[in-house]
C-alpha positions in Angstrom: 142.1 -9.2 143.8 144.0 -11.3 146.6 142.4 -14.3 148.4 141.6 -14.0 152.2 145.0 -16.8 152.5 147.4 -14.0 151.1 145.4 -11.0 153.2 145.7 -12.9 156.0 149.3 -14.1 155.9 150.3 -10.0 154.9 148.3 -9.1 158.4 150.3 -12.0 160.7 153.5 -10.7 159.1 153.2 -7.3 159.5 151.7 -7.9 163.0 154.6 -9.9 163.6 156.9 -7.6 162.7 155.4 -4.5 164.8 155.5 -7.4 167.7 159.5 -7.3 167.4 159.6 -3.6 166.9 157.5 -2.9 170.3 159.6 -5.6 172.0 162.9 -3.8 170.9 162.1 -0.5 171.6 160.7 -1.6 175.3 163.5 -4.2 175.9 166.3 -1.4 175.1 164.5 1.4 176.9 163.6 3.9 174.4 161.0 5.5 175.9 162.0 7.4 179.0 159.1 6.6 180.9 160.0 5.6 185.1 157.1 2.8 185.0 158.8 1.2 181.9 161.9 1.6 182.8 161.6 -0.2 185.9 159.5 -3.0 184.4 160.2 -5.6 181.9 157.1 -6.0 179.5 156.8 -8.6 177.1 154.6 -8.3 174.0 152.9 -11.6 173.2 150.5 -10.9 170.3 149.8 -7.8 167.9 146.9 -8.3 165.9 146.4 -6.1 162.7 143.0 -4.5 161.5 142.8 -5.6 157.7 143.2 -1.8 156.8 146.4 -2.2 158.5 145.4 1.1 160.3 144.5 -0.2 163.6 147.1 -2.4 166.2 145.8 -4.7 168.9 149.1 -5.2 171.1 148.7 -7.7 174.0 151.4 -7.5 176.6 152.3 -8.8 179.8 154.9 -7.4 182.7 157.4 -9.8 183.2 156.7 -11.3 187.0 153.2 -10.5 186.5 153.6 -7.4 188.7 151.8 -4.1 187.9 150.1 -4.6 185.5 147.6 -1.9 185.6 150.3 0.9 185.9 152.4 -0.6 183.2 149.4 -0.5 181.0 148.6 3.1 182.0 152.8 4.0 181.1 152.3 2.3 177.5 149.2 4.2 177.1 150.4 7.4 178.4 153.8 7.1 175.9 151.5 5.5 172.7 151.9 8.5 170.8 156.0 8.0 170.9 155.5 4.3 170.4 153.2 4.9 167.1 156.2 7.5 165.4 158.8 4.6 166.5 156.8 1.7 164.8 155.7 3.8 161.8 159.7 4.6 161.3 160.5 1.2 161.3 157.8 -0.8 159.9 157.2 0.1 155.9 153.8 0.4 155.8 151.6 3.2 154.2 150.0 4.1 157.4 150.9 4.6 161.3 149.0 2.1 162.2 146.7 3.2 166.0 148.0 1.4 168.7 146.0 -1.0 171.6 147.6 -2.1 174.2 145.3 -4.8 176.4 146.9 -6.9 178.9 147.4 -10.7 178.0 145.4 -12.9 179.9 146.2 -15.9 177.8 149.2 -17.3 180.5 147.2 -16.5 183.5 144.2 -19.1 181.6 146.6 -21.4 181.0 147.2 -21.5 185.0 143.6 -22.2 185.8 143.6 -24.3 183.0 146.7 -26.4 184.4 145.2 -26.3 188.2 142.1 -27.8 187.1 144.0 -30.6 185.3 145.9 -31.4 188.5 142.8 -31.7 190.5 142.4 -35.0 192.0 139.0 -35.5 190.7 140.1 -34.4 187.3 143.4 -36.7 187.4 141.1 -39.7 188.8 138.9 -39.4 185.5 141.1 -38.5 183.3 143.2 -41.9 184.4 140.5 -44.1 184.0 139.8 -42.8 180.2 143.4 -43.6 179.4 
């Protein structure tokens, strides 16, 4: 029986290595698809299901434009992307694909706005 450590390690590698697939076949325009082809998307996270069965893929168009319609292209062309990860990555299933848009950078903005708020900056200088 394996420990949750080793389960979850197996999951990030795995989900790593679909990451780098997904980003290959989108960087080097594999899938004929106008949307994609005129958009550079970058994928940022894939989560695995423990079954390894199920993908979580969180990806964001490059300039932050279009987001919705690049989402709609990577939906409409999953079933292409699945056969191209299951060829590549050795696993015993083709694991489903979801692709959600990352919203992790455009937190990080707010985050960095608030931070620079003169009120913030004022308390956050007297703490120091």
């Amino acid at each position: 029986m394996k420990s949750d450590d080793t389960q979850s390690v197996r999951l990030l590698r795995v989900g790593e290595r679909v990451r780098h697939v997904l980003s290959e076949i989108l960087s080097r325009g594999d899938v004929h698809d106008e949307v994609l082809a005129t958009h550079m998307v970058s994928v940022t996270e894939v989560r695995m299901s423990p079954d390894l069965k199920h993908a979580t893929v969180f990806v964001k168009p490059l300039l932050g434009g279009d987001e919705e319609e690049v989402l709609a292209a990577l939906k409409k062309n999953v079933r292409y992307l699945r056969g191209e990860v299951a060829r590549r990555v050795n696993t015993k299933y083709a694991a489903a694909l979801k692709f959600i848009l990352d919203e992790s950078f455009d937190e990080g903005g707010k985050i960095d706005t608030l931070l620079r708020d003169p009120k913030v900056a004022r308390d956050l200088g007297e703490d120091e």
